[in-house]
N, C-alpha and C positions, 0 to 999 in steps of 0.2 A: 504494500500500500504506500508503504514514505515513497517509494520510485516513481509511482506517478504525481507522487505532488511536486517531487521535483522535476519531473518535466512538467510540468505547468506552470511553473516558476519561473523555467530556462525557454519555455514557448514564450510568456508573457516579455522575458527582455526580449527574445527572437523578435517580437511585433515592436516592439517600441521600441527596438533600432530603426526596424523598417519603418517603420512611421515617420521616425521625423529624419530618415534618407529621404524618402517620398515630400515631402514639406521644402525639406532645404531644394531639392531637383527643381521644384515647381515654383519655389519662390524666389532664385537666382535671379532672375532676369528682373522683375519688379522692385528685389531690392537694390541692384545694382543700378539698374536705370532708376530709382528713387533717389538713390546714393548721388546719383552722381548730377541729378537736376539741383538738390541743396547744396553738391559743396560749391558747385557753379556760380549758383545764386549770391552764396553765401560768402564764399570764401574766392570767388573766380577762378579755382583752379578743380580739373578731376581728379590729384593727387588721393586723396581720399579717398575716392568712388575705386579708384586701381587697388586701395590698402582692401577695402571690402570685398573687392571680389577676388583678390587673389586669397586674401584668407578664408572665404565662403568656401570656393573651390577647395582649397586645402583640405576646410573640414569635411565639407562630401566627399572626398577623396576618403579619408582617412574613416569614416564613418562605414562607406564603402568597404573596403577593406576589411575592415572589421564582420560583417555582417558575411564576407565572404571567408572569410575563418572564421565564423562561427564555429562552437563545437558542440557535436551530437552529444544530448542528454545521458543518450544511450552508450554506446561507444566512445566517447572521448573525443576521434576523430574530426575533421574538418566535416561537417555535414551538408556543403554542395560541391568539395572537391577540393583543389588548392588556390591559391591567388590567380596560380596562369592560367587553370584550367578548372575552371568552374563553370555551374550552374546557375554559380547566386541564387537569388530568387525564386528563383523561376526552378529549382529543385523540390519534385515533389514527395522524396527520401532521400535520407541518409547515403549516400552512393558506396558506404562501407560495408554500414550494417544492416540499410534496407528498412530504418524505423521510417514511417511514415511522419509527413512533418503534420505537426500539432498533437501527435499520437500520445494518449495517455497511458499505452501498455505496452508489454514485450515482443 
């Protein structure tokens, strides 16, 4: 019984990676071009707006990454594959051990 609470634990941060990957992908452009209409205005230069998106980037890079070494509840293992050669996402098992993602059993 404790194994599945701890996949459900280890699903629940799974989604709330991916949530706010999905967030930051989507919200790049809006805040960069928001970024960069204020420091315009404000400051007349896009020095700024370049700090924000190159550190946005960064972090969905890095966020990224992460979420693709993810490791299987079950197995330990990377659970869509490696950094080069992965699934991400879009992996609907474990590619080691074959747990289904979200699965709360063996």
């Amino acid at each position: 019984m404790t194994d599945s609470v701890d996949y459900q634990r280890a699903w629940q941060q799974y989604r709330q990676k991916g949530r706010v990957w999905i967030a930051l992908f989507i919200l790049y452009v809006p805040a960069v071009v928001g970024s960069a209409l204020l420091s315009l205005r404000l400051l007349h230069t896009p020095k700024p707006a370049i700090v924000v998106a190159l550190l946005w980037m960064a972090f969905t890079l890095y966020l990224g990454a992460r979420i693709n070494l993810w490791r299987c509840p079950r197995c330990g293992n990377t659970f869509s594959g490696t950094l080069w050669r992965s699934k991400g996402i879009f992996a609907g098992q474990c590619v080691h051990c074959g747990l289904a993602k979200y699965s709360n059993g063996p």
